[in-house]
MDAnalysis code that builds the backbone (N, CA, C; Angstrom):
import MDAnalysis as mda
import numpy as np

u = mda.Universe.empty(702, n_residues=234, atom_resindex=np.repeat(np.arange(234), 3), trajectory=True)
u.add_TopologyAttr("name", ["N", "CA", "C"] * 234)
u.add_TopologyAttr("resid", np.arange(1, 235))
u.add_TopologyAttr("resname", ["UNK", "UNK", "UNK", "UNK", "UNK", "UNK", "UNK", "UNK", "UNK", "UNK", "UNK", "UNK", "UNK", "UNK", "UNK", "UNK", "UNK", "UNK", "UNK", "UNK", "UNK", "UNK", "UNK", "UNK", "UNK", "UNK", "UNK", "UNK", "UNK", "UNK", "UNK", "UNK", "UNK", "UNK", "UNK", "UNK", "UNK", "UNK", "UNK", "UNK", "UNK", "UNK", "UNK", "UNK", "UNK", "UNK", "UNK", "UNK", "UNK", "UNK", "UNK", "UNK", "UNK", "UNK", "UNK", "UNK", "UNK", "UNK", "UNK", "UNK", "UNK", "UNK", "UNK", "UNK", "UNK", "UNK", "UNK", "UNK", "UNK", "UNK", "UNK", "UNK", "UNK", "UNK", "UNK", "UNK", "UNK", "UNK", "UNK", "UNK", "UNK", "UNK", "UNK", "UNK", "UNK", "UNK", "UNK", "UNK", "UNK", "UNK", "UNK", "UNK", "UNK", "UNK", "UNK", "UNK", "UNK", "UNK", "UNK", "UNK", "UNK", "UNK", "UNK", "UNK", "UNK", "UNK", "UNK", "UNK", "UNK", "UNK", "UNK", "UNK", "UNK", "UNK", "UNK", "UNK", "UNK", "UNK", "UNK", "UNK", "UNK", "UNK", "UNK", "UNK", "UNK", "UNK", "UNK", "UNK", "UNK", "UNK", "UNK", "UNK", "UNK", "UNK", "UNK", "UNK", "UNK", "UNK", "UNK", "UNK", "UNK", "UNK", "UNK", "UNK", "UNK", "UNK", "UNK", "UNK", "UNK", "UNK", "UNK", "UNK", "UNK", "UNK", "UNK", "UNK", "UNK", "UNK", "UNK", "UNK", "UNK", "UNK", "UNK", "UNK", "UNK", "UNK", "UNK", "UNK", "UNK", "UNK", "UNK", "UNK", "UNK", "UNK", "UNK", "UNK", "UNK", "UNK", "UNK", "UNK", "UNK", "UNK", "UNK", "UNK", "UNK", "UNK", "UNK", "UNK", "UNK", "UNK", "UNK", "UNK", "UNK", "UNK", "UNK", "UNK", "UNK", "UNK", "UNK", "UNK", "UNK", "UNK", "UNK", "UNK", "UNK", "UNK", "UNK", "UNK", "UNK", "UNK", "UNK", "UNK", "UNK", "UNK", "UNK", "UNK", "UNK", "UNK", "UNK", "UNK", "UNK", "UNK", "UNK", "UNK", "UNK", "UNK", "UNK", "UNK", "UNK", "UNK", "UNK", "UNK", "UNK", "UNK"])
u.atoms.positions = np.array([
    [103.083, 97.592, 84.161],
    [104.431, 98.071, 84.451],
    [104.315, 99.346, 85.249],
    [105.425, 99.372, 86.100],
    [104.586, 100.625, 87.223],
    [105.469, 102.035, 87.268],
    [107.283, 101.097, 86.986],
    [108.430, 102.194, 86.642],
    [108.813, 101.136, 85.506],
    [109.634, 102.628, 84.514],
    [109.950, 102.046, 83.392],
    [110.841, 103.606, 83.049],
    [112.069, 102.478, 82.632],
    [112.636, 104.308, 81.623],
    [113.341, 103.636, 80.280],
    [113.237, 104.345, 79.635],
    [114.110, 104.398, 77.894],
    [115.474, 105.557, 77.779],
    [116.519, 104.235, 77.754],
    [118.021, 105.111, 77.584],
    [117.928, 105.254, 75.972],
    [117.820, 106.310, 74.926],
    [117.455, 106.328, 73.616],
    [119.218, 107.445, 73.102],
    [119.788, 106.335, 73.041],
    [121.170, 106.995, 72.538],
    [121.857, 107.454, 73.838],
    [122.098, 106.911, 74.586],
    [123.077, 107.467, 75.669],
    [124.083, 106.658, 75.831],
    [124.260, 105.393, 75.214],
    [125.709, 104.867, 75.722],
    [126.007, 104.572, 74.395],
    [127.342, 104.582, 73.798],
    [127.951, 104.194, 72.334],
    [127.668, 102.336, 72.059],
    [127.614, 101.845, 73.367],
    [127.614, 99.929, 73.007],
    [125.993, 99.845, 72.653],
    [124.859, 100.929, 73.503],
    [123.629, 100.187, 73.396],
    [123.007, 101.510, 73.569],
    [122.391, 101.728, 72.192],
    [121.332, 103.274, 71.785],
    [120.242, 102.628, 72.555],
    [119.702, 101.592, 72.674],
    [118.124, 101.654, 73.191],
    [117.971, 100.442, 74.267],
    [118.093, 100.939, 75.222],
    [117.712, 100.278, 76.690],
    [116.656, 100.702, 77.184],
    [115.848, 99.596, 77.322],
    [114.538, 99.897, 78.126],
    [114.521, 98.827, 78.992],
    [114.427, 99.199, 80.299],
    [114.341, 98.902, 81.638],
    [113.348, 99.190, 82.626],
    [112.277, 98.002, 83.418],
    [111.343, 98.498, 84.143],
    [110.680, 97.055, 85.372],
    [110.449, 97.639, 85.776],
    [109.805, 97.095, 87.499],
    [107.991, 96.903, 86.807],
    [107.641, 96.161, 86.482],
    [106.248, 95.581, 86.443],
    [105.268, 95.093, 87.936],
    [104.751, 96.173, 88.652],
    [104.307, 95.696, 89.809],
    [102.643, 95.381, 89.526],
    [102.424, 94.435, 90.049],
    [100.964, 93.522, 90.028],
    [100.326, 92.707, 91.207],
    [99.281, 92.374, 91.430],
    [98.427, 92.021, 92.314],
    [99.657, 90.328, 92.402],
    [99.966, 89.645, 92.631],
    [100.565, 88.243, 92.540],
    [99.849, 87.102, 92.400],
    [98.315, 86.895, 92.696],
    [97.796, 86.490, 92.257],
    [97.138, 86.340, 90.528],
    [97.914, 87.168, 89.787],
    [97.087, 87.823, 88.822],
    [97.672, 86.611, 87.516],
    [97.226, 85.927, 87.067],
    [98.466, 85.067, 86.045],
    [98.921, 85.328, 84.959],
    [100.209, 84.847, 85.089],
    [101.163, 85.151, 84.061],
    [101.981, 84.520, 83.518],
    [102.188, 84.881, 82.187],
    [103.048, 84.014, 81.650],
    [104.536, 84.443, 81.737],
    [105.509, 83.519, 81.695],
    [106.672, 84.052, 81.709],
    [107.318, 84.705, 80.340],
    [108.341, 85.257, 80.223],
    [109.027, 85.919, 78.699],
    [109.077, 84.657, 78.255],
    [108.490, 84.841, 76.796],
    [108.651, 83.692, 75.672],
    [108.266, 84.050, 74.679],
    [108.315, 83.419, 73.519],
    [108.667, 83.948, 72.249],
    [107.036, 83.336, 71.814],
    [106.353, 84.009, 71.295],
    [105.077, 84.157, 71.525],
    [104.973, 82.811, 70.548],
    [103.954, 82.296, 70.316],
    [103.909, 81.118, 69.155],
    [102.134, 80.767, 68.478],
    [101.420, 82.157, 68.607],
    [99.946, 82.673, 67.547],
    [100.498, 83.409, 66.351],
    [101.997, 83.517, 66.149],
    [102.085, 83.723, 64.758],
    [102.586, 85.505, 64.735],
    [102.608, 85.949, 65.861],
    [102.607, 87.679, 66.047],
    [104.095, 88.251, 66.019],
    [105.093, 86.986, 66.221],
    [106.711, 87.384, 66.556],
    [107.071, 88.133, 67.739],
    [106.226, 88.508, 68.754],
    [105.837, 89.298, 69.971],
    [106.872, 88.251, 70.424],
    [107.904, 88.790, 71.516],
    [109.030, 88.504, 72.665],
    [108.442, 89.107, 73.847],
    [107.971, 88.457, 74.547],
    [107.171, 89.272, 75.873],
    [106.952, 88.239, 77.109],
    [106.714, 88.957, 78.283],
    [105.909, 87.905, 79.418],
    [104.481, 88.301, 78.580],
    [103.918, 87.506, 79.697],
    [101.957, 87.698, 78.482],
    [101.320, 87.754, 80.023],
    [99.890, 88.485, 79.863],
    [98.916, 88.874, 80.953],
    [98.490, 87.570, 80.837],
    [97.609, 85.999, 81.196],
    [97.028, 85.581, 81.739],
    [95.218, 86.070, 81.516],
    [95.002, 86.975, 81.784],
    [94.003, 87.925, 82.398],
    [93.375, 88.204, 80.873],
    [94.273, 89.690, 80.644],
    [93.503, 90.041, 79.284],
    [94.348, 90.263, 78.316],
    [95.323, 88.913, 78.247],
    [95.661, 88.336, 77.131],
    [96.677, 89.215, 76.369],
    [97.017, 90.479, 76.597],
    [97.960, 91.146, 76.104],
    [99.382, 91.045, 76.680],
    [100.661, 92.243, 76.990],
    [101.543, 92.557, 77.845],
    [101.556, 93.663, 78.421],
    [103.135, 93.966, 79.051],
    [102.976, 95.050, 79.452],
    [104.664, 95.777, 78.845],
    [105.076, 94.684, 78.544],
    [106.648, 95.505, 77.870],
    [107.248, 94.164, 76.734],
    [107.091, 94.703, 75.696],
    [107.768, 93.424, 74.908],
    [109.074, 93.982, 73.641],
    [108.721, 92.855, 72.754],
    [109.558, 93.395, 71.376],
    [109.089, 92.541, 70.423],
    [109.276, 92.669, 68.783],
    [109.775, 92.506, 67.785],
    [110.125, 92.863, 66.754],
    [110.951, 91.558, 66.862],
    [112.131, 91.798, 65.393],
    [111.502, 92.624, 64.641],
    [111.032, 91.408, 64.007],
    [110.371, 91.593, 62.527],
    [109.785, 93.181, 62.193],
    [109.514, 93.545, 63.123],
    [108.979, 94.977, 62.638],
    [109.802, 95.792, 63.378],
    [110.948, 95.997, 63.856],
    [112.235, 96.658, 64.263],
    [111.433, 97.092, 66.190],
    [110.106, 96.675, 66.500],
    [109.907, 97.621, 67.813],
    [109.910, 97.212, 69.209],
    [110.442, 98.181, 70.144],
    [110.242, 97.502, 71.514],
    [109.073, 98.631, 71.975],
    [108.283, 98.133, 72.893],
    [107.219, 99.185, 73.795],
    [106.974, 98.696, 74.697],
    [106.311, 99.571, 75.742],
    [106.333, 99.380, 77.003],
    [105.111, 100.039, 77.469],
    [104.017, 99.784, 78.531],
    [103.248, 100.307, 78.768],
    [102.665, 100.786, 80.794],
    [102.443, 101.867, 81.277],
    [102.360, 101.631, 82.673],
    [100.603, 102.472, 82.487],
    [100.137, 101.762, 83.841],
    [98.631, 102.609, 84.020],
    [99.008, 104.024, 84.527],
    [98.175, 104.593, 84.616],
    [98.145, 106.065, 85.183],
    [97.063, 105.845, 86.204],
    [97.676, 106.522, 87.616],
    [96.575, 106.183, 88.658],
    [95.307, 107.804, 88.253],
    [94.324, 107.304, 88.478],
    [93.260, 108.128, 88.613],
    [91.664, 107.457, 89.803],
    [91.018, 108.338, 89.469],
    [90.068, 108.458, 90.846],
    [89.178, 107.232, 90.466],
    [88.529, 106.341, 91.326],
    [88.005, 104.761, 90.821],
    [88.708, 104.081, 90.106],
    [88.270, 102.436, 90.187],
    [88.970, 101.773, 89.209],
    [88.982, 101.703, 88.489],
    [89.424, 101.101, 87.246],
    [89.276, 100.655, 86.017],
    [87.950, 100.365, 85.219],
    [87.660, 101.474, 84.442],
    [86.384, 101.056, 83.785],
    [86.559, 99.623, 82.575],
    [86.124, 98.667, 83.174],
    [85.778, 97.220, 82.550],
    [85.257, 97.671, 81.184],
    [84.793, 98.545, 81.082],
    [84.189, 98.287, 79.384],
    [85.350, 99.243, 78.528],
    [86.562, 99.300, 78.755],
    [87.379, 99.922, 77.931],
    [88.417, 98.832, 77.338],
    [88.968, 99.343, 76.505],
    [89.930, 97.889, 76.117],
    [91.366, 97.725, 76.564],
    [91.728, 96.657, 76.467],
    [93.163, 96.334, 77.861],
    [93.898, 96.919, 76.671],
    [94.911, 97.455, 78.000],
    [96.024, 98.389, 77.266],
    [97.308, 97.383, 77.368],
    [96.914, 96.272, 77.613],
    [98.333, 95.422, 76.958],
    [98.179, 94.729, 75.301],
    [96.856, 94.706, 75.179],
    [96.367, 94.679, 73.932],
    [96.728, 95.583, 72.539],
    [96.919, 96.966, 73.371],
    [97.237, 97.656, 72.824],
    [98.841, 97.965, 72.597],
    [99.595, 97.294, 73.714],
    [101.121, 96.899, 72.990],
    [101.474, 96.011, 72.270],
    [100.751, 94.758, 71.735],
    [100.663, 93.938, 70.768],
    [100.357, 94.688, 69.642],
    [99.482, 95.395, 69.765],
    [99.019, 95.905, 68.183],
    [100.044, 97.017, 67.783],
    [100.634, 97.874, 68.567],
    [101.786, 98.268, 68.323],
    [103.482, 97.968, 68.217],
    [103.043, 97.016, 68.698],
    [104.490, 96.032, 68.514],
    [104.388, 95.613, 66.961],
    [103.141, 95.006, 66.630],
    [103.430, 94.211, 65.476],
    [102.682, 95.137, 64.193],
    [102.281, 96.112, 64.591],
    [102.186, 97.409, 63.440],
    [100.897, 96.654, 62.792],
    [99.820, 96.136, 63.449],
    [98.671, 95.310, 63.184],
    [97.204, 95.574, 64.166],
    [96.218, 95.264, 63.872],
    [95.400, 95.784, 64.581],
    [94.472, 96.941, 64.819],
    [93.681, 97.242, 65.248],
    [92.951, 98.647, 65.264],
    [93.847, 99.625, 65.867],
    [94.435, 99.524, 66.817],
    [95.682, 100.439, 67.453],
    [96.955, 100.315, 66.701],
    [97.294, 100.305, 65.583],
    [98.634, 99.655, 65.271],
    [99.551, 101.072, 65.621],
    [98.689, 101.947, 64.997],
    [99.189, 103.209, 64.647],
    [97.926, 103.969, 65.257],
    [97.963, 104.415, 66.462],
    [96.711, 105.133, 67.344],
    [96.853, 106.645, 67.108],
    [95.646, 107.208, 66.831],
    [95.427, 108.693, 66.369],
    [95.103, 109.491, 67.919],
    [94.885, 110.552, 68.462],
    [94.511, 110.907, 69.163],
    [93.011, 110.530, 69.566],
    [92.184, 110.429, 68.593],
    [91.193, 109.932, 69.026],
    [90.466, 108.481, 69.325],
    [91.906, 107.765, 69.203],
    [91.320, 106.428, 69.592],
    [92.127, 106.288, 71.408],
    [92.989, 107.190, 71.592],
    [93.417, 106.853, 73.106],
    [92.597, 107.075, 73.838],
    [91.519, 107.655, 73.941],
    [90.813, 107.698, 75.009],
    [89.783, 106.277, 75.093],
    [90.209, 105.254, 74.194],
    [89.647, 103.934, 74.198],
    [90.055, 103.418, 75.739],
    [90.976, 103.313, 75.851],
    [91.698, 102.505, 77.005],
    [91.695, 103.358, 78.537],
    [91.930, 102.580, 79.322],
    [91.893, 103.458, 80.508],
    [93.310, 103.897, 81.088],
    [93.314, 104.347, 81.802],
    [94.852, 105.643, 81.917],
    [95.770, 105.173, 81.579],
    [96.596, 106.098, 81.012],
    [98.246, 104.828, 80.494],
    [98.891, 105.997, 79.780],
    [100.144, 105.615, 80.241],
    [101.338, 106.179, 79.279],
    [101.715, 105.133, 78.835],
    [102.297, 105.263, 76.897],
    [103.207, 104.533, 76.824],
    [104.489, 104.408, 75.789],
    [105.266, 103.766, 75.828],
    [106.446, 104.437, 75.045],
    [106.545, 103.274, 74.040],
    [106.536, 103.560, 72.923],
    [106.773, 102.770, 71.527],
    [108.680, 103.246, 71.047],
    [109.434, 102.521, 70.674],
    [110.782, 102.539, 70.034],
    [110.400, 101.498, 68.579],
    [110.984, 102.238, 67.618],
    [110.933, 101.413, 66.705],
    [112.762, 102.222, 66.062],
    [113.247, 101.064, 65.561],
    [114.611, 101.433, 64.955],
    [115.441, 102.263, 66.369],
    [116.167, 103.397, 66.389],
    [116.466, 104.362, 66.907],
    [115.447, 106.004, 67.626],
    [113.974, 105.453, 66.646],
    [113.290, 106.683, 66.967],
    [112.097, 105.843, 68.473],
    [111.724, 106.717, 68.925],
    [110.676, 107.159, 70.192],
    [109.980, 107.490, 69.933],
    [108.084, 107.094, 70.598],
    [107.479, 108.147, 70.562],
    [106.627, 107.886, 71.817],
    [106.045, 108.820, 72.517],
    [105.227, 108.852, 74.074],
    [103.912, 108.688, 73.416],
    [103.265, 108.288, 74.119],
    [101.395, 108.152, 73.638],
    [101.187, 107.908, 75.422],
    [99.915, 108.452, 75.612],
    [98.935, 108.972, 76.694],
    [98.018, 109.410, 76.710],
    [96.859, 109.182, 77.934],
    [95.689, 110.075, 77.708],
    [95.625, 110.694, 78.532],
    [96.765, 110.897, 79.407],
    [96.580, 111.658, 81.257],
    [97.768, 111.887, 80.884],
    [97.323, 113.537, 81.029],
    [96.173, 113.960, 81.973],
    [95.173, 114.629, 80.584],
    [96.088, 114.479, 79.665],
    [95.045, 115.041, 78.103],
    [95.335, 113.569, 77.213],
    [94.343, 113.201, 76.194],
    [95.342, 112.246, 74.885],
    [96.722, 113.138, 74.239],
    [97.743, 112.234, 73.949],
    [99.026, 113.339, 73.477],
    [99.844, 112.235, 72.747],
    [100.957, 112.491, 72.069],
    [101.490, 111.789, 71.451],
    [102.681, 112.617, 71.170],
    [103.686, 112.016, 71.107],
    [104.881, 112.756, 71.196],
    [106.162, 112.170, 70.852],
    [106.562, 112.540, 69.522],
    [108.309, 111.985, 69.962],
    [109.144, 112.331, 71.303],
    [110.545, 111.546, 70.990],
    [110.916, 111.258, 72.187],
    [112.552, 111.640, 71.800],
    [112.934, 112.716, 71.981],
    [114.495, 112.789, 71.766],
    [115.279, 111.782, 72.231],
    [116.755, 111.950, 72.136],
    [117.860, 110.705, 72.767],
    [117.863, 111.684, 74.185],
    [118.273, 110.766, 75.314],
    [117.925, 110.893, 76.131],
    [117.492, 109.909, 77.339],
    [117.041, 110.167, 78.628],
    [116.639, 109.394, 79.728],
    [114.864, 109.677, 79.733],
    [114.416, 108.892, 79.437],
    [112.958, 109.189, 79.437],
    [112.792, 108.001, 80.912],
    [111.574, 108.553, 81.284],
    [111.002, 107.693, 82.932],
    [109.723, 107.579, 82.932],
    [108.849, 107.069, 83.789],
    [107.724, 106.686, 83.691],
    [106.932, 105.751, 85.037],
    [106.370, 106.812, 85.776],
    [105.809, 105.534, 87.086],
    [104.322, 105.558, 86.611],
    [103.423, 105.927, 87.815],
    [101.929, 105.472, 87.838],
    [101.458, 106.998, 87.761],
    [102.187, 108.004, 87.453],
    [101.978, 109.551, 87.371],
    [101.283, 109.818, 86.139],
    [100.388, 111.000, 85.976],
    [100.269, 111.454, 84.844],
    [101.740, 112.319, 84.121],
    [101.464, 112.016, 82.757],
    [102.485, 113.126, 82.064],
    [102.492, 114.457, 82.469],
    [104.175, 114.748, 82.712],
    [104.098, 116.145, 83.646],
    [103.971, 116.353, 85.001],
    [103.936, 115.303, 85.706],
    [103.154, 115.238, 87.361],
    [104.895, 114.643, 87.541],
    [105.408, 115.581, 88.783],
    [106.818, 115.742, 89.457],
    [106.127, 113.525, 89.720],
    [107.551, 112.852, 89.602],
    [106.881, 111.256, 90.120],
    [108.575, 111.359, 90.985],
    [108.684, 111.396, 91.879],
    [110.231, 110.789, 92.894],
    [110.694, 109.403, 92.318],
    [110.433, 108.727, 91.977],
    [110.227, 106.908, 91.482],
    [110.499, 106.762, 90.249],
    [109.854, 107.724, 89.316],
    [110.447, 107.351, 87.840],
    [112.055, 108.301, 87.909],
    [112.008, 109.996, 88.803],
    [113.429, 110.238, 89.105],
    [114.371, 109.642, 89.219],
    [113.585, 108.707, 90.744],
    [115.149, 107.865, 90.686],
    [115.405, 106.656, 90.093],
    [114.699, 106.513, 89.260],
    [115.253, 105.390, 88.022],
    [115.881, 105.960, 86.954],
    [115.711, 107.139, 86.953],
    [116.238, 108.174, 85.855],
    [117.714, 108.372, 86.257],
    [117.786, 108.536, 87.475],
    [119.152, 108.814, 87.839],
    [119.849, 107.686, 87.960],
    [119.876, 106.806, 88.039],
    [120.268, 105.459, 88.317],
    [121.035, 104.855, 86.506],
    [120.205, 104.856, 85.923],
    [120.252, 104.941, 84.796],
    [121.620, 105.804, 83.970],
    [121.700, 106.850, 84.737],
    [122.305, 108.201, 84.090],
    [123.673, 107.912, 84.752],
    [123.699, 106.855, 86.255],
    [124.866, 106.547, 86.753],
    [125.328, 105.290, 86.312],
    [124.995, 104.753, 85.615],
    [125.150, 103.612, 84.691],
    [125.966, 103.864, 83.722],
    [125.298, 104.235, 82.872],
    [125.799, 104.654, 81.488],
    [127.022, 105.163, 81.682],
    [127.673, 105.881, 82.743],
    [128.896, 106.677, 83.014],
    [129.933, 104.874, 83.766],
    [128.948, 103.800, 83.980],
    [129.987, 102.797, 85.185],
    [130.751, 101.949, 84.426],
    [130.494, 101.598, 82.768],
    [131.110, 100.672, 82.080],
    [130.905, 99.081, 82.480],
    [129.365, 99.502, 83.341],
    [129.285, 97.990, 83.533],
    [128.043, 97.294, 82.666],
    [128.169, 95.855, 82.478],
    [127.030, 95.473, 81.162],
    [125.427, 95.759, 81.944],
    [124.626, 95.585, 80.422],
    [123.359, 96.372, 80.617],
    [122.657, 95.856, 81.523],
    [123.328, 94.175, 81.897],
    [121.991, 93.506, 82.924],
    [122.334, 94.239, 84.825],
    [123.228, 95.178, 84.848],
    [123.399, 95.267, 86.247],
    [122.364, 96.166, 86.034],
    [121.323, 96.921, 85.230],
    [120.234, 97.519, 85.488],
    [119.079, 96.752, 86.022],
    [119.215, 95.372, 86.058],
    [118.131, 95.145, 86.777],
    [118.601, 94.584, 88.334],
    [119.978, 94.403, 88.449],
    [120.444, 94.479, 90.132],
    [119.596, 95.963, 90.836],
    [120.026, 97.326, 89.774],
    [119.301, 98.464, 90.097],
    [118.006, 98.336, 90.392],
    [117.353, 98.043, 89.693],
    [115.957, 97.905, 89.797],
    [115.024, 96.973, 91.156],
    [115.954, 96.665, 91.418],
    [115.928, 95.709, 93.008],
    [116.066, 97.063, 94.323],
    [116.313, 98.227, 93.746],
    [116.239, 98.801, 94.844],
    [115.232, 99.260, 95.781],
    [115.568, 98.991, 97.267],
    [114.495, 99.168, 97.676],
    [114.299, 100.354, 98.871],
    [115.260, 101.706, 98.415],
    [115.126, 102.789, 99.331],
    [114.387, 103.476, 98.649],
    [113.889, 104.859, 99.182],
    [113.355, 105.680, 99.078],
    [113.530, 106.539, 98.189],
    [112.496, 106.568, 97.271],
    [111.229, 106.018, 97.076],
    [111.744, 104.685, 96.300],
    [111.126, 103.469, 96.331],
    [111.193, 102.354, 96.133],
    [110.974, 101.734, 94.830],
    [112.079, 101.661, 94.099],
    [111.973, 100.949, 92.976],
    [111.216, 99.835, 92.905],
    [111.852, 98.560, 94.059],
    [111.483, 97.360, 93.903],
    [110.481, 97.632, 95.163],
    [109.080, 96.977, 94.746],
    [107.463, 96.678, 95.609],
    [107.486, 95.080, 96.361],
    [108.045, 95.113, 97.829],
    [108.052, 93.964, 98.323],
    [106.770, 93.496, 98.788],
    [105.966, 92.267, 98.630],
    [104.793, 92.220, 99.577],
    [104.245, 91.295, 99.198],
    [103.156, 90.621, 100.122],
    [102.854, 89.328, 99.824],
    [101.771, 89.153, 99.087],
    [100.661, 90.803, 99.233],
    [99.577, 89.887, 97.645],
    [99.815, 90.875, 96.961],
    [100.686, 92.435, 96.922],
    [101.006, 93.263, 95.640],
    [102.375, 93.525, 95.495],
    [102.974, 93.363, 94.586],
    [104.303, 93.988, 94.483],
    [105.243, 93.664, 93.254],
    [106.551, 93.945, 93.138],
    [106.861, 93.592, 92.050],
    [107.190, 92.043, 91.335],
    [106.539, 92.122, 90.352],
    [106.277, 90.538, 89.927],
    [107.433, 90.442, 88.865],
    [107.640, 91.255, 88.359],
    [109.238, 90.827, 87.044],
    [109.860, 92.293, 87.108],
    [111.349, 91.751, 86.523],
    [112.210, 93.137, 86.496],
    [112.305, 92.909, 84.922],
    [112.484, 93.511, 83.655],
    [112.784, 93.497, 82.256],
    [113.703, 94.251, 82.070],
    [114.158, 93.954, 81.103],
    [115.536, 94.938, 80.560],
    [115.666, 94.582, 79.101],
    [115.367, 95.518, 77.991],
    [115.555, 95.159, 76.950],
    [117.049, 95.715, 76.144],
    [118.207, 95.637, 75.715],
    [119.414, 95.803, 75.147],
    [119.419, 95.652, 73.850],
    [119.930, 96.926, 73.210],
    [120.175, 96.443, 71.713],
    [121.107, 97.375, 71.476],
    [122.303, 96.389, 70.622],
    [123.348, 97.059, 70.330],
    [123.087, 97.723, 69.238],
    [124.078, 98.526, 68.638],
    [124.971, 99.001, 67.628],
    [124.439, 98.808, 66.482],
    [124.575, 97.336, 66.366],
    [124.821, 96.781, 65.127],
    [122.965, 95.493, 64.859],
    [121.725, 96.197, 65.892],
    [121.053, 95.555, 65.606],
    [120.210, 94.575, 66.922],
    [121.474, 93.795, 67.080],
    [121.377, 92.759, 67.943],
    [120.934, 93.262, 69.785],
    [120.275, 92.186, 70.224],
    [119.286, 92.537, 70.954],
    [119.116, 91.494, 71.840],
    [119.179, 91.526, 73.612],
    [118.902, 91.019, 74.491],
    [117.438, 91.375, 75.207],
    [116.692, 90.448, 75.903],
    [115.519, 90.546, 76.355],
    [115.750, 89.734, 77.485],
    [115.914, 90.422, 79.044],
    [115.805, 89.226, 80.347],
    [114.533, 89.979, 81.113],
    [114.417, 89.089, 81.574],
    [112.874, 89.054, 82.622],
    [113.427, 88.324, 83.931],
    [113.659, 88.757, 84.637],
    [113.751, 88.362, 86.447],
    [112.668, 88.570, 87.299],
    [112.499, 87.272, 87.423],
    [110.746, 87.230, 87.850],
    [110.528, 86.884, 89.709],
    [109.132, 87.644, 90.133],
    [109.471, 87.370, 91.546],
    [108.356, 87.073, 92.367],
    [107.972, 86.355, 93.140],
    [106.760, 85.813, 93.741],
    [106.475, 86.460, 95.083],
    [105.642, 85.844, 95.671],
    [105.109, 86.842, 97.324],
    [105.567, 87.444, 97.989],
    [106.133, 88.160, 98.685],
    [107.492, 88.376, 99.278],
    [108.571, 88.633, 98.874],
    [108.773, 89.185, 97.062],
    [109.737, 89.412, 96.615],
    [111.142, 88.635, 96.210],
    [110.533, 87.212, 96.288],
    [111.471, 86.019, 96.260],
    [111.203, 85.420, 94.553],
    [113.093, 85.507, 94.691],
    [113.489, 85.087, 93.027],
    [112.540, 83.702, 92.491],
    [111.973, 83.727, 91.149],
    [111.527, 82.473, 91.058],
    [111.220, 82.085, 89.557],
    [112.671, 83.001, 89.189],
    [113.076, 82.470, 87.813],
    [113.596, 84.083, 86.664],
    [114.040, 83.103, 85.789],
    [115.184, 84.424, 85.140],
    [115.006, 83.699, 83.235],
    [114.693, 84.453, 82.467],
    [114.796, 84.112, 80.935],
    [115.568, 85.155, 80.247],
    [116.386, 84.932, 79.604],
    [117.098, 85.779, 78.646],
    [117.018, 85.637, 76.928],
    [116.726, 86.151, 76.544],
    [116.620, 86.027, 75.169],
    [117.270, 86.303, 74.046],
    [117.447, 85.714, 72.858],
    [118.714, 86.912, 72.215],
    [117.597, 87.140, 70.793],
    [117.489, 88.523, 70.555],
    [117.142, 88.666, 69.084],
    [117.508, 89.924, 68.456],
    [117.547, 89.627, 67.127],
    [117.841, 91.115, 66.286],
    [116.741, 91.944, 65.238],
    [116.797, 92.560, 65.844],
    [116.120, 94.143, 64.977],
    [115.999, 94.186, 63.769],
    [115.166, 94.533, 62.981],
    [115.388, 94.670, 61.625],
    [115.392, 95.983, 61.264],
    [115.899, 96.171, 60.368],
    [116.540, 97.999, 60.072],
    [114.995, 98.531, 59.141],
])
């Protein structure tokens, strides 16, 4: 996931909206949003690759999370463990990461990422230090930046967001937003990198909870849409 932000109490219909642009190689495979079926209750698209996600939910254990890399100098050290792996194990409160201490983030390679469970937040990262952090109500954002590093891209999803919440229009015109493609560029058009799904997770008031995925192939061309309905447990 490359931009991503968490509305955490800003509109009276829906305390926790999380919304984000997942950009990826297009070759890379993937599964579409589906309701996972190894037994985990995970609501997610799924990596293909290394078998984790990159933004999901469940019920059963009240959480949504979301995860983006942090760019740094070389690629990806292969002998660290996939950090979509590591939103499964925090989604489902299971696993060696369920509940990560400071000293197990430096397992994975760069990443911010944002865990919601119920109404509460919390940030976890290892860039540009390991950190962990609640998350007040609020507009939280998130591109390919380290924590603290000015990002223009997670801004203007931040602001976008902040002009929302004021339009009275329903939660899915955040991912019409997320199609934007001025400066700096929400939506990544291109034929072997760019944005591969838009997500938007919604949960009302009273629990209840939408999950759509608008998915997009070479060139930024529509090539399919899932919506989901589930509820939270308190």
């Amino acid at each position: 996931m490359c931009v991503v932000a968490l509305a955490l109490n800003q509109h009276p219909d829906w305390p926790i909206l999380l919304v984000g642009n997942r950009d990826e190689f297009h070759a890379r495979a993937s599964a579409p949003l589906h309701r996972w079926d190894d037994g985990s209750g995970i609501i997610a698209g799924r990596d293909e690759v290394g078998g984790g996600t990159w933004l999901g939910v469940q019920p059963e254990h009240g959480a949504s999370v979301v995860v983006t890399n942090v760019r740094g100098s070389g690629g990806p050290d292969p002998a660290k463990r996939s950090r979509g792996r590591l939103v499964c194990d925090v989604l489902t409160g299971t696993g060696d990461h369920a509940a990560p201490h400071l000293a197990q983030i430096d397992d994975f390679n760069g990443f911010s990422l944002i865990a919601v469970q119920q109404r509460h937040a919390q940030l976890i990262t290892n860039r540009p230090a390991p950190a962990m952090a609640p998350l007040t109500p609020g507009i939280h954002a998130l591109a390919n930046e380290a924590v603290g590093t000015i990002c223009p891209r997670a801004a203007r999803l931040a602001g976008a967001i902040q002009r929302w919440t004021a339009s009275g229009e329903a939660p899915t015109a955040l991912l019409d937003m997320l199609q934007d493609e001025g400066e700096p560029a929400l939506f990544l058009r291109n034929a072997a990198y760019g944005t591969r799904c838009s997500t938007l997770v919604a949960v009302g008031a009273n629990g209840a909870g939408t999950i759509v995925e608008r998915r997009y192939g070479k060139g930024g061309q529509p090539c399919g849409e899932t919506a989901l309905a589930f509820g939270l447990k308190s």
